[in-house]
C-alpha positions as CSV (number, residue, x, y, z in Angstrom):
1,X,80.4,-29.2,-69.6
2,X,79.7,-26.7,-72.2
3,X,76.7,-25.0,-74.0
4,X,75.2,-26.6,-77.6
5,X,73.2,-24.6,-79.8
6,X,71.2,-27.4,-81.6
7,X,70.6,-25.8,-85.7
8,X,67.7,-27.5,-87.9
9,X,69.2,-27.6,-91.4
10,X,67.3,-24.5,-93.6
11,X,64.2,-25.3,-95.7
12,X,65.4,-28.4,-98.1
13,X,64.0,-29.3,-101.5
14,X,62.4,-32.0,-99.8
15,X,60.7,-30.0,-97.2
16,X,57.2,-29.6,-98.2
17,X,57.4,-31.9,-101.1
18,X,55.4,-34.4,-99.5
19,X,57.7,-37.2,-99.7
20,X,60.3,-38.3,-96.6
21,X,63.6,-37.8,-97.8
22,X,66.1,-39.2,-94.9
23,X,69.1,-39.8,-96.3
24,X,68.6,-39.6,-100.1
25,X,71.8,-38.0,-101.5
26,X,71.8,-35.0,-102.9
27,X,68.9,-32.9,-101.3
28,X,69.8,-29.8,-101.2
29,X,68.4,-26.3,-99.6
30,X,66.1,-24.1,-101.4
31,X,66.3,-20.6,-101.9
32,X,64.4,-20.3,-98.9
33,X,67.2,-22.4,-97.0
34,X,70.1,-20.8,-98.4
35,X,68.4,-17.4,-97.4
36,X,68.7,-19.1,-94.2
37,X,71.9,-20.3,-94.1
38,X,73.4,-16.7,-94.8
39,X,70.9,-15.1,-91.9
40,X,72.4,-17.8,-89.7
41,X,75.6,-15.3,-89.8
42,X,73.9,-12.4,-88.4
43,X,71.8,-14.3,-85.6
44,X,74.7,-15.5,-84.2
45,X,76.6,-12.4,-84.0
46,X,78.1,-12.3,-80.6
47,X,78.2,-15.4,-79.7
48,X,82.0,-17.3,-79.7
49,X,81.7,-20.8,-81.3
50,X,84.3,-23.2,-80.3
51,X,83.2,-25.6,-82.6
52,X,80.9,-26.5,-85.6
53,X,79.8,-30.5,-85.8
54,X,77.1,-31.4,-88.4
55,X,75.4,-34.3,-90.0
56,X,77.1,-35.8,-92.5
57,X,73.7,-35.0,-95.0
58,X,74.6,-32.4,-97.6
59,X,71.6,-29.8,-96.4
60,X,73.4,-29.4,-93.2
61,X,76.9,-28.9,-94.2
62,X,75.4,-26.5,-96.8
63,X,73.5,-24.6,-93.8
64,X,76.4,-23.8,-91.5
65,X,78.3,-23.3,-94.7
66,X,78.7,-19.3,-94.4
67,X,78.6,-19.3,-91.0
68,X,82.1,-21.7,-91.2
69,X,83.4,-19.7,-93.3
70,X,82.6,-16.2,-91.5
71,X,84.0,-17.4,-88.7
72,X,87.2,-19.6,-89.8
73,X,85.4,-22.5,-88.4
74,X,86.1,-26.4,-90.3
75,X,82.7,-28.6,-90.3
76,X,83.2,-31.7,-88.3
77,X,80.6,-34.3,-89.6
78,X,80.1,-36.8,-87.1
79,X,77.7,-39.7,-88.7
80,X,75.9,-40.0,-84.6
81,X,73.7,-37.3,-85.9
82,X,72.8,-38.5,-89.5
83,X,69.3,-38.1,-90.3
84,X,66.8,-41.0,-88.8
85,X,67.5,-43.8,-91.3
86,X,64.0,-44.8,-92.7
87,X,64.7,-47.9,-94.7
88,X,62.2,-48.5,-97.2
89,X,60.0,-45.6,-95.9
90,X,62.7,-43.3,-97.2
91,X,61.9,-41.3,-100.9
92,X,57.2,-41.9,-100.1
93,X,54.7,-39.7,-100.5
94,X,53.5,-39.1,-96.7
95,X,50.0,-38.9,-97.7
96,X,50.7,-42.8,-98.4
97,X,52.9,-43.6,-95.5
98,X,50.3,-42.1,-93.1
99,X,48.1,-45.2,-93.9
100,X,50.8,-48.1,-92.5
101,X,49.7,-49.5,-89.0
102,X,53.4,-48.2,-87.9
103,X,52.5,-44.6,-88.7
104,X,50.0,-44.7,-85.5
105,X,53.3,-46.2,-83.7
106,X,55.8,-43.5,-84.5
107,X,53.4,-40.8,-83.2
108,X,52.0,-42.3,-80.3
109,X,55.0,-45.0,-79.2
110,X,58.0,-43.7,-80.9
111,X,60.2,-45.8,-78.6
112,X,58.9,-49.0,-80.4
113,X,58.6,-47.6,-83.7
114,X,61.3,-49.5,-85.7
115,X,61.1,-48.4,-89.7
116,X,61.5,-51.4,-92.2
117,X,64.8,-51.8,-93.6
118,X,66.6,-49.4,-91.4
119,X,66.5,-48.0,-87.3
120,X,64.3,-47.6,-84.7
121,X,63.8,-44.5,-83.1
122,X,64.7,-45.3,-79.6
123,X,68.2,-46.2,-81.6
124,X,68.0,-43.1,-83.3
125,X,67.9,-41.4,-79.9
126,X,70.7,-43.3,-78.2
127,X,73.6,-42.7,-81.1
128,X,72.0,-39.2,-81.3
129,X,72.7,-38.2,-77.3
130,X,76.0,-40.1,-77.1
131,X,77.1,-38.2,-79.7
132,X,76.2,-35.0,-78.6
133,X,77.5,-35.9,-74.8
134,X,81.0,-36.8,-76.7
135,X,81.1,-34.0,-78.4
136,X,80.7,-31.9,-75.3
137,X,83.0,-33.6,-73.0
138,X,85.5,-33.2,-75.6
139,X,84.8,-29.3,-76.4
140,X,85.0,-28.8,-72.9
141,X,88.1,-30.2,-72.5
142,X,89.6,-27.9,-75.1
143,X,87.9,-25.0,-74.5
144,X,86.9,-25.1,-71.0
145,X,83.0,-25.3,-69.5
146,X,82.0,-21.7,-70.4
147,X,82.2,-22.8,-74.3
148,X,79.8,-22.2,-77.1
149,X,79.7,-25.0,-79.4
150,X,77.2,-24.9,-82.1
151,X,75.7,-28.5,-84.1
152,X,73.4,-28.8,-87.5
153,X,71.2,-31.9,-87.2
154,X,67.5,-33.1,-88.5
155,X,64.3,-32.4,-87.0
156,X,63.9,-35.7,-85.6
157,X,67.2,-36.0,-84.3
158,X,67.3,-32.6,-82.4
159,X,63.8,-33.5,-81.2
160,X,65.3,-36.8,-79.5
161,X,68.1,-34.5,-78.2
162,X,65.9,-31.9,-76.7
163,X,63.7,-35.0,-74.8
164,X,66.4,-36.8,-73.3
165,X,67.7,-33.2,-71.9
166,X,64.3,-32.4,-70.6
167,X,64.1,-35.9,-68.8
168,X,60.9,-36.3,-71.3
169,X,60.5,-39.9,-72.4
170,X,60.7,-40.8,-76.2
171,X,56.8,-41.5,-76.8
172,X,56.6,-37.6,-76.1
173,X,58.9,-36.3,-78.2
174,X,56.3,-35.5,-80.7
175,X,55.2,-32.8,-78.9
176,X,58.2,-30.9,-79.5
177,X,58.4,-29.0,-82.6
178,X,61.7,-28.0,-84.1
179,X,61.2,-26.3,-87.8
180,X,63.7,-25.5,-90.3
181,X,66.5,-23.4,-89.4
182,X,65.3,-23.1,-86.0
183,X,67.9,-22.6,-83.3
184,X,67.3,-25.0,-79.3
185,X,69.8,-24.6,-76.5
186,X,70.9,-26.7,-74.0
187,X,73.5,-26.1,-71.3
188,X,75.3,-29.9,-69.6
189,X,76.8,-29.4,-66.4
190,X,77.6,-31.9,-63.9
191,X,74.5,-33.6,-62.9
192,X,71.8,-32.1,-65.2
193,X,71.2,-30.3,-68.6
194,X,69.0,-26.9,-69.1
195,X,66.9,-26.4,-71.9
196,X,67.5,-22.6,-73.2
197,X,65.7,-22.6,-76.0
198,X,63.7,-24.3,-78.2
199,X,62.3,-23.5,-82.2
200,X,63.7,-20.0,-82.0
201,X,64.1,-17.6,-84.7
202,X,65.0,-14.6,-84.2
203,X,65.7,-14.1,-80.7
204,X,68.9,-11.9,-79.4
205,X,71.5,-15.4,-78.6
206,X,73.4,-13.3,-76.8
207,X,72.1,-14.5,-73.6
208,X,72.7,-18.0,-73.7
209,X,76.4,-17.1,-73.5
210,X,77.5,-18.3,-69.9
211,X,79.4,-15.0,-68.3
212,X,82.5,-15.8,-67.0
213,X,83.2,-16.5,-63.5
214,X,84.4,-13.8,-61.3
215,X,87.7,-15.6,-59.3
216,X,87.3,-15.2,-55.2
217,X,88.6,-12.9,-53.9
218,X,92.5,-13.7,-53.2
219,X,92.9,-16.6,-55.3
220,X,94.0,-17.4,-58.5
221,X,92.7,-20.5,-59.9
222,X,94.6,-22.4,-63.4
223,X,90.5,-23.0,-64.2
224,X,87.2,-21.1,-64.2
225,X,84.5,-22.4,-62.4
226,X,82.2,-25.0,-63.6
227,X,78.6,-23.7,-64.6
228,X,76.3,-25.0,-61.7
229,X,73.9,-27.6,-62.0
230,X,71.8,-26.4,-59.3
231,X,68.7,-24.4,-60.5
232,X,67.4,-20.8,-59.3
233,X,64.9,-21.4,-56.8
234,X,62.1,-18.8,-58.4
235,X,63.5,-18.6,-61.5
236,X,66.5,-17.0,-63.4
237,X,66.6,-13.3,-62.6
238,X,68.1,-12.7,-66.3
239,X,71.0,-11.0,-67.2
């Protein structure tokens, strides 16, 4: 399995408007967010992508848009990581929303939340991973298990992603924070995932790069290694 670098879309005109967007059309990034977006560029310097996937929401195809374009990359929108549909919470003042009984449910038992008119979040979560799992297995197939593959998602969403890798249940995911244009890592292998990162922004990415494997001595292999899923007794020694 291979290594996802899980993007928050950059600061949208939504953000901090005090309403919840989901998926109204047409919200774009700010000038904040497109300062972003071109930063992404930089942060990632050194780091091979095999692949970009996004939501299909404008703000996130408009976030990895410089970075596609630096690196020769095509944006594959897969509709798994749309933003959480809201139903008729969607376009609301929060102040307002923060009143409804199901408020109380979303922060403290998200996996029976279900928002009028549109998903739950336990569903959210389950189209969410399977789409990311998908999207790995296939990456590595093409590009072995020591790819870099990078996806642009929604707070929500990446928070869902991040719990199921951390073997967190769904009533805790609140207690992640993911901001915009924040960058999480996990790494799949075999049996388990590992959690990298989470709500960086401005770390050296460098490291998340798996290194290659040295071949044993004598033998020539048509494929590297597979990352390991055991983990370092003590703790990673760095590299």
């Amino acid at each position: 399995m291979s290594t996802v670098i899980l993007l928050r879309h950059g600061k949208s005109t939504a953000n901090g408007s005090g309403v919840l967007a989901g998926r109204s059309p047409k919200v774009n990034l700010d000038d904040t967010g497109r300062a972003q977006a071109e930063n992404l560029v930089g942060r990632l310097d050194g780091v091979p992508l095999a692949a970009l996937v996004v939501s299909p929401m404008l703000r996130c195809k408009q976030t990895v848009g410089p970075l596609a374009a630096a690196r020769g990359l095509a944006k594959v929108v897969e509709p798994g990581l749309s933003e959480v549909d809201y139903g008729d919470w969607t376009g609301k003042e929060l102040k307002h929303l923060a009143k409804e009984p199901l408020w109380r449910v979303v922060q403290a038992h998200a996996s029976a939340a279900v928002f009028p008119g549109g998903e739950g979040l336990a569903q959210m979560q389950a189209r969410s991973v399977a789409a990311v799992r998908a999207h790995d297995r296939r990456i590595a197939a093409e590009h072995g298990d020591h790819a870099v593959w990078l996806l642009c998602s929604h707070g929500d969403v990446i928070k869902s992603i991040l719990a199921d890798a951390l073997g967190q249940h769904l009533d805790a995911f609140q207690r992640i924070v993911v901001d915009p244009a924040s960058i999480s890592v996990v790494r799949y292998t075999e049996t388990r995932p590992f959690v990298m990162r989470v709500n960086d922004h401005g770390g050296d990415l460098r490291g998340i790069v798996p290194p290659e494997p040295k071949p044993k001595r004598g033998k020539k292999t048509d494929r590297a290694a597979a990352p390991s899923s055991d983990a370092v007794i003590g703790g990673t020694t760095g590299r």
